[in-house]
DOVO-44223 format. One line per 4 residues: number of its first residue (from 0); for each residue x, y, z of N, C-alpha, C, CB. Coordinates in pm, 1 decimal, decimal comma. Glycine has a CB too. Example, Ala and Ser with C-alpha at 12.3 -4.5 7.8 and 13.67 -1.06 7.14 Angstrom:
<sites>
0) 1319,0 -569,0 780,0 1230,0 -450,0 780,0 1320,0 -330,0 780,0 1130,8 -447,3 904,6 | 1285,0 -225,0 708,0 1367,0 -106,0 714,0 1290,0 3,0 787,0 1408,4 -59,8 572,5 $
</sites>
This chain:
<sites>
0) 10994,9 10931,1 8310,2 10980,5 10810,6 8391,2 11091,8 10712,8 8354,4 10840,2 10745,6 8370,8 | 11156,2 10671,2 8453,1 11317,3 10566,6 8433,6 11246,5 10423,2 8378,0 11429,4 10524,4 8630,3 | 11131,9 10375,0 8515,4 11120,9 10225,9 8444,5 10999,5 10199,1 8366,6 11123,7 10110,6 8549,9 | 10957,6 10101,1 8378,9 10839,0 10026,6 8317,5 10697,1 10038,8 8433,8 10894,4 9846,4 8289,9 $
4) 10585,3 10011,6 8444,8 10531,6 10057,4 8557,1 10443,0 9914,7 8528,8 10463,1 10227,5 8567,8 | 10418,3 9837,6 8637,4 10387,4 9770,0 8652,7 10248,0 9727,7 8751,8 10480,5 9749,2 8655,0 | 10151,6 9652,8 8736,1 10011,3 9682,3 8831,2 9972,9 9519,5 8839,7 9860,7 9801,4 8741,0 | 9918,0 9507,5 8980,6 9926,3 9427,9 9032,1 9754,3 9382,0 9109,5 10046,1 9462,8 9101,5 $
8) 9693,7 9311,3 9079,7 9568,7 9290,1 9191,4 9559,7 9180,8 9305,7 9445,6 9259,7 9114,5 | 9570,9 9214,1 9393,0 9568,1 9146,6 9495,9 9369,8 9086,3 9568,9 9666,2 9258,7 9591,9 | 9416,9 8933,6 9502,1 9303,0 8844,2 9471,2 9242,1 8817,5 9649,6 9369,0 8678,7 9371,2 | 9248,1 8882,3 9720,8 9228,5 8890,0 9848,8 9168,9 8984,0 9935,9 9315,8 8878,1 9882,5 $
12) 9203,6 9070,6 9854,2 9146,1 9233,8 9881,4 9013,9 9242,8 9789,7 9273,6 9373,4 9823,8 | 9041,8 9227,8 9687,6 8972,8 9236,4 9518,8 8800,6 9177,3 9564,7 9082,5 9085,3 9365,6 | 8717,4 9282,6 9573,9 8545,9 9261,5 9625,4 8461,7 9241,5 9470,9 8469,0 9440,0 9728,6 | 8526,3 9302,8 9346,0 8476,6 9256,2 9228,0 8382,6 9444,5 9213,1 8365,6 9067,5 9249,0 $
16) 8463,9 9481,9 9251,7 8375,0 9647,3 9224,6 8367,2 9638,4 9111,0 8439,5 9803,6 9258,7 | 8507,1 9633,3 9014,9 8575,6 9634,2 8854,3 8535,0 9797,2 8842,4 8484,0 9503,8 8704,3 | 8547,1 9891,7 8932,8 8598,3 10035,7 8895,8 8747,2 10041,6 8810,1 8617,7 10120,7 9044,4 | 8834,1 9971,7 8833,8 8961,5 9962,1 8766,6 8907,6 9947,8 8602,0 9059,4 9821,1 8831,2 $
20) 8837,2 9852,8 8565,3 8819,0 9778,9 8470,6 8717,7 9898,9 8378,7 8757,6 9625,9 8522,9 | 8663,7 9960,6 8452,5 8584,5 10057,2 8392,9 8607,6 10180,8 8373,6 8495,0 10062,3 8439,5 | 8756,4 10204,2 8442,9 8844,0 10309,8 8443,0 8933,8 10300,2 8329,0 8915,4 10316,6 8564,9 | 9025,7 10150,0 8306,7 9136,3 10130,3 8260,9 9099,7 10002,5 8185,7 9244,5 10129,9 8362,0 $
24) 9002,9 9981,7 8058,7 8975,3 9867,0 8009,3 9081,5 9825,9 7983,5 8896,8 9858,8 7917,6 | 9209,0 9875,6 7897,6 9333,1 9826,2 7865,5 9401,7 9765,1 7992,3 9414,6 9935,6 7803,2 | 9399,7 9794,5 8064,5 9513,8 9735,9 8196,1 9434,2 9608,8 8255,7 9544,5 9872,1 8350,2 | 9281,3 9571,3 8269,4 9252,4 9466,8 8384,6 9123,1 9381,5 8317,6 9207,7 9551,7 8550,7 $
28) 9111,1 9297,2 8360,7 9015,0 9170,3 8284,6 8939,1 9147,4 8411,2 9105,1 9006,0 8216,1 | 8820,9 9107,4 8380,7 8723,8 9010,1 8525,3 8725,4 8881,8 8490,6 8539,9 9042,6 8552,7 | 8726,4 8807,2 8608,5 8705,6 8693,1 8572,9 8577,9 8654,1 8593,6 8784,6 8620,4 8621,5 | 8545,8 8517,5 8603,0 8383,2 8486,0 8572,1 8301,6 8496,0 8771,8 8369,8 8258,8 8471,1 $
32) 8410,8 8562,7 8867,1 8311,9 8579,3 8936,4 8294,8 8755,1 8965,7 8333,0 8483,7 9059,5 | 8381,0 8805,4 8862,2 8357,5 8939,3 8887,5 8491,7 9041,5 8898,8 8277,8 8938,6 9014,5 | 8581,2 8955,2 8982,0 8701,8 9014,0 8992,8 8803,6 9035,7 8883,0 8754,2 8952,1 9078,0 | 8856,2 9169,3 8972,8 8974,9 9159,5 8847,1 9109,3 9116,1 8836,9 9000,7 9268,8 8803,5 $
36) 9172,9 9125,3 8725,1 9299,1 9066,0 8710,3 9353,6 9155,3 8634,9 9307,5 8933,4 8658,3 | 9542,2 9196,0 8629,5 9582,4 9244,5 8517,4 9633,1 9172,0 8395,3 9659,8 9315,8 8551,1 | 9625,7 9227,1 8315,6 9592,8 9208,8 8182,3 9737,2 9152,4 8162,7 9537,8 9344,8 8091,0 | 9754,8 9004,2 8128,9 9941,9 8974,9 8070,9 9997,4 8952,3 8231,7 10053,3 9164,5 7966,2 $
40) 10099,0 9016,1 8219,4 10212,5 9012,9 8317,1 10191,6 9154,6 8376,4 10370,1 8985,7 8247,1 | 10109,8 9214,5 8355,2 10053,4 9316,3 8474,5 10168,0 9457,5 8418,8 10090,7 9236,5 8686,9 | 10241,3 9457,4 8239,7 10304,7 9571,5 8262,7 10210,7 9663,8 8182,0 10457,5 9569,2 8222,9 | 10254,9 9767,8 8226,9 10190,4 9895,0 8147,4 10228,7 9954,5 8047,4 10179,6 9990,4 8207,0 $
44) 10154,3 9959,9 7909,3 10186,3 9982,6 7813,5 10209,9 10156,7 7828,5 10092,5 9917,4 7721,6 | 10326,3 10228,0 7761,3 10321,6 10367,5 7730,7 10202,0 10429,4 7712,2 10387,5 10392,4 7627,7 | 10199,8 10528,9 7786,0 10057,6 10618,1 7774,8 9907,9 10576,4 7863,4 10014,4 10608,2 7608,0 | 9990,3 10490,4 7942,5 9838,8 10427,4 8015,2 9881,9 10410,3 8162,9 9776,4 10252,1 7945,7 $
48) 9995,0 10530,6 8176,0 10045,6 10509,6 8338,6 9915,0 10579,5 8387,7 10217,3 10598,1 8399,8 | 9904,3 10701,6 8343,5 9802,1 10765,3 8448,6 9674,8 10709,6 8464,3 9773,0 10900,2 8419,5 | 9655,1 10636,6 8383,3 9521,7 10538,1 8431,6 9540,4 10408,7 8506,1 9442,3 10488,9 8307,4 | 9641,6 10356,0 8549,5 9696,6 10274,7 8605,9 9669,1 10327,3 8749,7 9828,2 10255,1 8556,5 $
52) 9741,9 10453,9 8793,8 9718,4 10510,3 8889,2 9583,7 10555,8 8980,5 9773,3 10580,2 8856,1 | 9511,8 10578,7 8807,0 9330,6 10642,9 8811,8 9319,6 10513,2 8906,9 9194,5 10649,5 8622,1 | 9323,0 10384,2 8861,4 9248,9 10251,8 8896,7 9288,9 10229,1 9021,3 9276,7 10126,9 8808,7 | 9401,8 10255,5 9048,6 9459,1 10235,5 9182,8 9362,4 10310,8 9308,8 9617,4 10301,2 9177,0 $
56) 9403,7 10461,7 9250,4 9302,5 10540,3 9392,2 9183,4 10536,0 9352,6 9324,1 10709,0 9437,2 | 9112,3 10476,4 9279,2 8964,1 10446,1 9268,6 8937,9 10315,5 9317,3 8910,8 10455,9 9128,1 | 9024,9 10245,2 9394,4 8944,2 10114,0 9411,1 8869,0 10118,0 9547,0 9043,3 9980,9 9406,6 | 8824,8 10093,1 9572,1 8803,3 10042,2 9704,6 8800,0 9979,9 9808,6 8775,8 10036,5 9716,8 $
60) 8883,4 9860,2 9781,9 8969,5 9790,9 9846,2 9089,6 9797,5 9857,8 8960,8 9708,8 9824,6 | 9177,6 9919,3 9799,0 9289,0 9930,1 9801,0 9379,2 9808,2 9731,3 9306,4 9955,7 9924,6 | 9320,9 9711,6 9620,0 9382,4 9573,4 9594,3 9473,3 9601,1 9503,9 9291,3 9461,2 9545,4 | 9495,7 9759,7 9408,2 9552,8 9752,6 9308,2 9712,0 9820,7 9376,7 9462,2 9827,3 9185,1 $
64) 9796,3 9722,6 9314,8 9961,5 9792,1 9340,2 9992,9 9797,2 9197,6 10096,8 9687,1 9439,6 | 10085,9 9964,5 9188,5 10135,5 10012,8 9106,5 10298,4 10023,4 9133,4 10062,9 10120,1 9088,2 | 10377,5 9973,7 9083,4 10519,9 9945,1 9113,1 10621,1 9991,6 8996,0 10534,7 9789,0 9138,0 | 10699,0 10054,6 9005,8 10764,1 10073,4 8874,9 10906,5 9956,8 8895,2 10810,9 10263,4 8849,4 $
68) 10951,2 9953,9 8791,5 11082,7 9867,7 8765,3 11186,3 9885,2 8725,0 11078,6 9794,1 8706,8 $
</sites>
């Protein structure tokens, strides 16, 4: 992999499933109404791309973007 991989929640889409969060505790936080957020500046630490991805096609709103850099 060339860059850094980066994940993104889009606070608009985001219904507060927190499948991400229960997929990928390291990558995403809830906030106090449920939803999630990524964790920092949204980059992905080594070894936690493929769960980045897990969280992505598990959401159900489609809110999570995975972007590399």
């Amino acid at each position: 992999m060339s860059g850094k991989l980066k994940i993104h929640v889009d606070q608009d889409k985001c219904q507060g499933h927190a499948r991400c969060k229960s997929l990928a505790p390291e990558l995403f936080k809830l906030d106090e109404f449920g939803n999630a957020h990524e964790i920092g500046d949204g980059t992905v630490p080594a070894g936690l791309e493929d769960k980045a991805y897990l969280a992505r096609s598990n959401c159900p709103e489609i809110a999570i973007e995975v972007t590399e850099e």
